[in-house]
C-alpha positions as CSV (number, residue, x, y, z in Angstrom):
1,X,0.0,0.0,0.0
2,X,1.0,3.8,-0.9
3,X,2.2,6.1,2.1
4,X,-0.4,8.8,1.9
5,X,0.6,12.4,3.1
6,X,-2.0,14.0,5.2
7,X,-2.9,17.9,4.3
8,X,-5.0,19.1,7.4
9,X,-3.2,22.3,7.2
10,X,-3.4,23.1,3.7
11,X,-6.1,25.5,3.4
12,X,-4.9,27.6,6.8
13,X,-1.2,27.9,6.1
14,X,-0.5,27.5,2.5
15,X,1.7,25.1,0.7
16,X,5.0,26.1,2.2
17,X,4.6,25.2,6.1
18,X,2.9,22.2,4.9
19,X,5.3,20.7,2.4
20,X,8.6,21.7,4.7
21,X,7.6,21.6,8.2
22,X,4.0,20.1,9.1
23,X,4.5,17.5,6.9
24,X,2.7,14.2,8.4
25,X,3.3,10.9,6.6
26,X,1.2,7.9,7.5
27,X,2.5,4.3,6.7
28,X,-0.3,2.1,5.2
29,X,-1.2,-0.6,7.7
30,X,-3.8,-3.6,6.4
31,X,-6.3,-4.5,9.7
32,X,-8.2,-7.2,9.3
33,X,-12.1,-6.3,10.1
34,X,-14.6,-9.1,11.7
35,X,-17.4,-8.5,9.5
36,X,-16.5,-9.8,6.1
37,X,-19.5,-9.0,4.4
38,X,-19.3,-5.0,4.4
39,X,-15.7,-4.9,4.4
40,X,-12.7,-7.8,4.1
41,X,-9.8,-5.3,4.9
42,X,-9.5,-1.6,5.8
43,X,-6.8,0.7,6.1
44,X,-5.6,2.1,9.1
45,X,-3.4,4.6,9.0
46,X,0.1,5.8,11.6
47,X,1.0,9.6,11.7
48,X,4.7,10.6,11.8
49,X,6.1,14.2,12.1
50,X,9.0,14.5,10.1
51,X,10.8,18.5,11.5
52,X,9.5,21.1,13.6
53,X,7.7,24.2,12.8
54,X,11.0,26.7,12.3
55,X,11.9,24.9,9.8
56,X,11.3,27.4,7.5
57,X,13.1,29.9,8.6
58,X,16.3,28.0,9.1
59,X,16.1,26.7,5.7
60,X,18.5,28.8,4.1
61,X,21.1,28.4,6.8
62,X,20.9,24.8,6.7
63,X,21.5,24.4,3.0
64,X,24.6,27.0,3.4
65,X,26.0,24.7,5.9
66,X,25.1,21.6,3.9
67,X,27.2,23.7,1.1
68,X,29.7,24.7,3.7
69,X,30.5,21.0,4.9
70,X,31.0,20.0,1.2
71,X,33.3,22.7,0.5
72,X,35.4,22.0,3.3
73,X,35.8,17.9,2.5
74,X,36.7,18.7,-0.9
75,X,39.3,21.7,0.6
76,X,40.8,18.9,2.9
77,X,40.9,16.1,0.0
78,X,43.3,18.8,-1.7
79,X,45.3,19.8,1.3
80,X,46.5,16.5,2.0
81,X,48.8,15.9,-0.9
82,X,50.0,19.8,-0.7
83,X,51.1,19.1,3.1
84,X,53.1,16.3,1.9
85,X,54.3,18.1,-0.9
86,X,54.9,21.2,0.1
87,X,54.6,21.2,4.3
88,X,55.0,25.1,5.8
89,X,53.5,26.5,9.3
90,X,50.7,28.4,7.0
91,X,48.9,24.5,6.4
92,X,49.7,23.0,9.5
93,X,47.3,25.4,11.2
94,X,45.1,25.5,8.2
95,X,44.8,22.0,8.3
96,X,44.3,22.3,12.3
97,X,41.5,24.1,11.8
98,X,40.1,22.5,9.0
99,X,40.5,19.0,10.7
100,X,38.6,20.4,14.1
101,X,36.0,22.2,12.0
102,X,35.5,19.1,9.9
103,X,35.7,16.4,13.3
104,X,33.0,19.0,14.6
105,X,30.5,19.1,12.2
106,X,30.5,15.6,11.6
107,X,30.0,14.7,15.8
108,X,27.5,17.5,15.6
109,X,25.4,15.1,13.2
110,X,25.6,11.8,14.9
111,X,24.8,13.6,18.1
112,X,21.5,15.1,15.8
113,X,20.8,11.6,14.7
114,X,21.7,9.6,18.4
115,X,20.9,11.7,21.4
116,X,17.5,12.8,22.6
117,X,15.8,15.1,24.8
118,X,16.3,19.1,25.8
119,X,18.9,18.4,28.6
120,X,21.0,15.5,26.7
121,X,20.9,17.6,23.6
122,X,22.4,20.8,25.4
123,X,24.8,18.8,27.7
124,X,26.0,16.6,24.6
125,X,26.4,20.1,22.3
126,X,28.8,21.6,25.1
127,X,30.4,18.1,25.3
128,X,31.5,18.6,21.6
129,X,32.2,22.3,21.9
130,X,34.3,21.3,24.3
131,X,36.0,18.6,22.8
132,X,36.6,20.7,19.6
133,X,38.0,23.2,21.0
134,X,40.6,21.3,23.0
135,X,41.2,19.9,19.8
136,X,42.2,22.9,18.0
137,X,44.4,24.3,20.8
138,X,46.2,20.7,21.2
139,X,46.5,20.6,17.5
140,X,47.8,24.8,17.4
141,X,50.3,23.5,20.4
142,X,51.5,20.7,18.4
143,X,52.0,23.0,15.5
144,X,53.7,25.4,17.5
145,X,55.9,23.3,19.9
146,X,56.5,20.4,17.9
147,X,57.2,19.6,14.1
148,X,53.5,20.6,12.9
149,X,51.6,18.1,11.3
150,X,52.6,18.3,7.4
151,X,55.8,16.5,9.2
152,X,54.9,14.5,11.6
153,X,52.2,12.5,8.9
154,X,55.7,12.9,6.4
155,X,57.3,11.0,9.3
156,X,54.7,8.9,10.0
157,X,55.0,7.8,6.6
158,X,58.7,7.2,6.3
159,X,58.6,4.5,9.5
């Protein structure tokens, strides 16, 4: 059976808020009725909300970041060769960034996906803030005590 997309709000909102963010799908589900003579089967139907209402207005920040995260894998998939090839001080902190930026968003989205509820979500979001930051500084530390990382993956390498 189809998944059938209820429209209660249509005619009070318009189709925007109801396509993006009062969406409520329904998954066919066959129940077997007693009287056979009316009816054999019937169909009963499950409501799920997909987002919440401000969606809308975060719509165009989200697809930015979507963009944003892209950009930044496809940066890093380029500045790995040139910190072999070419390793200065300038991309060992560019990389430190782009490595914690890029560790951050991704945690942030398994965190999205895995962890639920107002105070988990809030505790679990400074968890990662915290975590990234400490990151960036360790990493800036190495960088600035220590070889950098362009050579200490070079050396890495070479054992």
């Amino acid at each position: 059976m189809a998944s059938l997309i209820f429209l209660s709000t249509f005619c009070q909102r318009g189709i925007r808020p109801v396509l993006l963010c009062h969406t409520h799908l329904s998954r066919g589900l066959v129940a077997y009725q007693k009287n056979r003579d009316i009816e054999a089967f019937h169909l009963a139907a499950g409501r799920i909300h997909t987002t919440s209402a401000h969606c809308i207005s975060n719509s165009r920040a989200a697809s930015k970041h979507w963009t944003g995260e892209r950009v930044l894998s496809i940066v890093l998939l380029g500045m790995a060769p040139a910190a072999y090839l070419c390793p200065s001080p300038l991309l060992d902190y560019s990389l430190a960034a782009a490595l914690t930026l890029h560790g951050h968003w991704g945690i942030g989205q398994v965190l999205t996906d895995y962890v639920h509820g107002d105070a988990k979500v809030k505790l679990a979001k400074a968890g990662v803030l915290l975590l990234s930051t400490a990151t960036f500084f360790g990493l800036c530390y190495f960088n600035y005590h220590d070889v950098g990382l362009c050579k200490a993956v070079t050396m890495l390498w070479q054992i």
